[in-house]
C-alpha positions as CSV (number, residue, x, y, z in Angstrom):
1,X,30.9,-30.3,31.9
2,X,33.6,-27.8,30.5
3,X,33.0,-27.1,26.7
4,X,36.6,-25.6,26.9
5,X,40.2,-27.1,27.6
6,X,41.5,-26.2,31.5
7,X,44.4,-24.3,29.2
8,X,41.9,-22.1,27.6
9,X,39.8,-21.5,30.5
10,X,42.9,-20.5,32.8
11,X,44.4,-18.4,29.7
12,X,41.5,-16.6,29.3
13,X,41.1,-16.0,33.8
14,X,44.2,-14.3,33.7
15,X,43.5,-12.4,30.5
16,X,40.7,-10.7,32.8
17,X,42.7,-10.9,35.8
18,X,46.1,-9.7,34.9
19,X,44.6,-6.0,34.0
20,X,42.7,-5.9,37.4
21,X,45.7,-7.3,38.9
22,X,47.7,-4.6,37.4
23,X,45.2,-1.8,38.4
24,X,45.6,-3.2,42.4
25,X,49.3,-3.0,42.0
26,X,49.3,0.6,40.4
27,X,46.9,1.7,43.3
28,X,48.9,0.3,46.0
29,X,52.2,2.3,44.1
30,X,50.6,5.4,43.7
31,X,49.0,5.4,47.3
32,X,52.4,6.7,49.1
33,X,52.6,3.4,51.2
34,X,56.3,2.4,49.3
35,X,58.1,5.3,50.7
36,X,61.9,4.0,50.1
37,X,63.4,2.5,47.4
38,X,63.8,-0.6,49.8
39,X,59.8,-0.9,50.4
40,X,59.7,-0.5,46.5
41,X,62.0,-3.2,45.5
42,X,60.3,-5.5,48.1
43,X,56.7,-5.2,47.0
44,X,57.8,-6.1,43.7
45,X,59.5,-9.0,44.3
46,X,56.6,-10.7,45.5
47,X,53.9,-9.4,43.4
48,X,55.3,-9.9,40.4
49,X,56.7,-13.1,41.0
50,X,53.8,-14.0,42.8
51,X,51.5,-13.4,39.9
52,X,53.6,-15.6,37.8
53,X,53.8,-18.6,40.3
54,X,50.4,-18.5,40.4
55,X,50.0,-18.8,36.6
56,X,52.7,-21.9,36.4
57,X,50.6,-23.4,39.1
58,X,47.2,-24.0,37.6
59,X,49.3,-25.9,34.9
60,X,50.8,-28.0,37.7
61,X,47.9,-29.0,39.4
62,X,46.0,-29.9,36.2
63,X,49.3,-32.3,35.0
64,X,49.2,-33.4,38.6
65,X,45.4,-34.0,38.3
66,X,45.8,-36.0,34.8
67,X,48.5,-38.2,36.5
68,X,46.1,-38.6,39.4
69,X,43.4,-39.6,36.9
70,X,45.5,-41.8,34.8
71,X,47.7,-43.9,37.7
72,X,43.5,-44.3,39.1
73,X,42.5,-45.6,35.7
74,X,45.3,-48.4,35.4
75,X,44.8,-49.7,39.0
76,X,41.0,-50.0,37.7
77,X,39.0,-47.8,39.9
């Protein structure tokens, strides 16, 4: 069993994950492979707001997972 909340734990994944994260990103920047200003603004617009949709949902699938738990507890199962 968790000793933690799902909040905490998920906080504290992308605490660890956000630097690495950020290091993959630099890499990819650094490595020559965005040569225009066009391949720039692309890549990120998905990474970053791919990094943030991913954050946001962990917090929708646990509220989708309570309501799952809870609508399974009033119909008695």
């Amino acid at each position: 069993m968790l000793s933690y909340s799902f909040k905490t734990l998920w906080n504290r994944t992308y605490m660890f994950v956000g630097p690495l994260w950020l290091v993959l990103v630099y890499f990819i920047w650094a490595s020559g492979q965005l040569g225009t200003l066009q391949d720039q603004v692309v890549f990120l617009s998905v990474v970053v707001p791919g990094f943030i949709l991913t954050y946001i949902s962990g917090f929708i699938i646990e509220k989708w997972h309570k309501n799952k738990k809870t609508r399974a507890a009033a119909n008695g199962q």
